[in-house]
C-alpha positions in Angstrom: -13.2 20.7 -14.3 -13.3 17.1 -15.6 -15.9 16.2 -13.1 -18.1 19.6 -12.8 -18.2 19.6 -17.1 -20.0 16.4 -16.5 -16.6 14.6 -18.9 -17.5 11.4 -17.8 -20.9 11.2 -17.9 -21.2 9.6 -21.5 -22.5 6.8 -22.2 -19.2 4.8 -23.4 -17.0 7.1 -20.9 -15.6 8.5 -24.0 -15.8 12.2 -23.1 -12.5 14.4 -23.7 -11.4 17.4 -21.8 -9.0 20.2 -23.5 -7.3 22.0 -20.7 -5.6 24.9 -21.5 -4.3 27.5 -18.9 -3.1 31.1 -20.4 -1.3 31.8 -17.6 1.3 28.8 -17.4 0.5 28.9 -21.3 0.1 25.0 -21.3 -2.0 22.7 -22.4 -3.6 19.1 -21.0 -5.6 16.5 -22.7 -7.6 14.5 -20.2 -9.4 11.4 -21.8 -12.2 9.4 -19.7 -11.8 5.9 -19.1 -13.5 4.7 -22.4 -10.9 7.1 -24.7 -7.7 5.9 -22.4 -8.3 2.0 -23.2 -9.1 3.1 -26.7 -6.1 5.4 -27.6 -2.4 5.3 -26.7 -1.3 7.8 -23.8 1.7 8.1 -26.1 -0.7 9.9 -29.1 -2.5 12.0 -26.6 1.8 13.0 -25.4 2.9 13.7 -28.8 0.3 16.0 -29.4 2.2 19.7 -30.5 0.4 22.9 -30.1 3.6 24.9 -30.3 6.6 24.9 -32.7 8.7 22.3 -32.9 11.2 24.4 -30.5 8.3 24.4 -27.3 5.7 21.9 -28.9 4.0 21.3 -25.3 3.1 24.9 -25.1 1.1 27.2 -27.6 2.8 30.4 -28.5 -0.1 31.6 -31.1 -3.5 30.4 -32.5 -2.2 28.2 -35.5 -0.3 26.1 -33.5 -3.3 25.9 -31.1 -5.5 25.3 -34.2 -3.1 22.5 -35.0 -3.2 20.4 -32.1 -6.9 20.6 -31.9 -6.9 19.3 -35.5 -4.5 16.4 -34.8 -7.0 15.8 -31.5 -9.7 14.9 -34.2 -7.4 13.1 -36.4 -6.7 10.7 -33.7 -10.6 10.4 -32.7 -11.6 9.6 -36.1 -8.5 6.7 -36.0 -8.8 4.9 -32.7 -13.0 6.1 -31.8 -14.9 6.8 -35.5 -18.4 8.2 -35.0 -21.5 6.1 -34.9 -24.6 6.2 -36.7 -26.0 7.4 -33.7 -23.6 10.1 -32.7 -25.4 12.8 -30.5 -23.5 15.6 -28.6 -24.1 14.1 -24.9 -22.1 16.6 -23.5 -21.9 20.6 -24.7 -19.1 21.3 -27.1 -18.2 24.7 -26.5 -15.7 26.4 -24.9 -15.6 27.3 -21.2 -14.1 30.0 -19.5 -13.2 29.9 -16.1 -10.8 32.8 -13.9 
């Protein structure tokens, strides 16, 4: 998915991909090159998007909600927007079976 979503076609390699997979009910946070020097693998580990009892694995949509909140907290830390800040790659969801 990384590769066909086009991740790492931005211009500072600082594209992110959210991976989540319902059925193993996980979720993976794959940074291009330009976000890994940037932002400790440790932050992208500590990420919780379940209770503090399974935090590695969502149970329900607030905890989902959550970790993607926390994702952007740590974007605006280590990689603030620019002044020139377009979307180079589309920001929506995709679903794939």
């Amino acid at each position: 998915a990384f590769h066909q979503e086009l991740v790492h076609a931005t211009r500072n390699r600082t594209g992110l991909l959210i991976y989540v997979s319902a059925l193993e009910k996980q979720v993976l946070v794959l940074p291009d090159v330009g976000l890994d020097a940037r932002v400790p693998r440790a932050e992208w580990n500590g990420l919780a998007w379940g209770p503090a009892s399974d935090p590695h694995h969502p149970h329900d949509l607030d905890h989902f909600l959550a970790g993607l909140r926390a994702v952007g907290e740590i974007l605006a830390r280590h990689v603030p927007a620019l002044d020139d800040n377009p979307d180079e790659i589309a920001n929506a969801p995709r679903i794939r079976s």
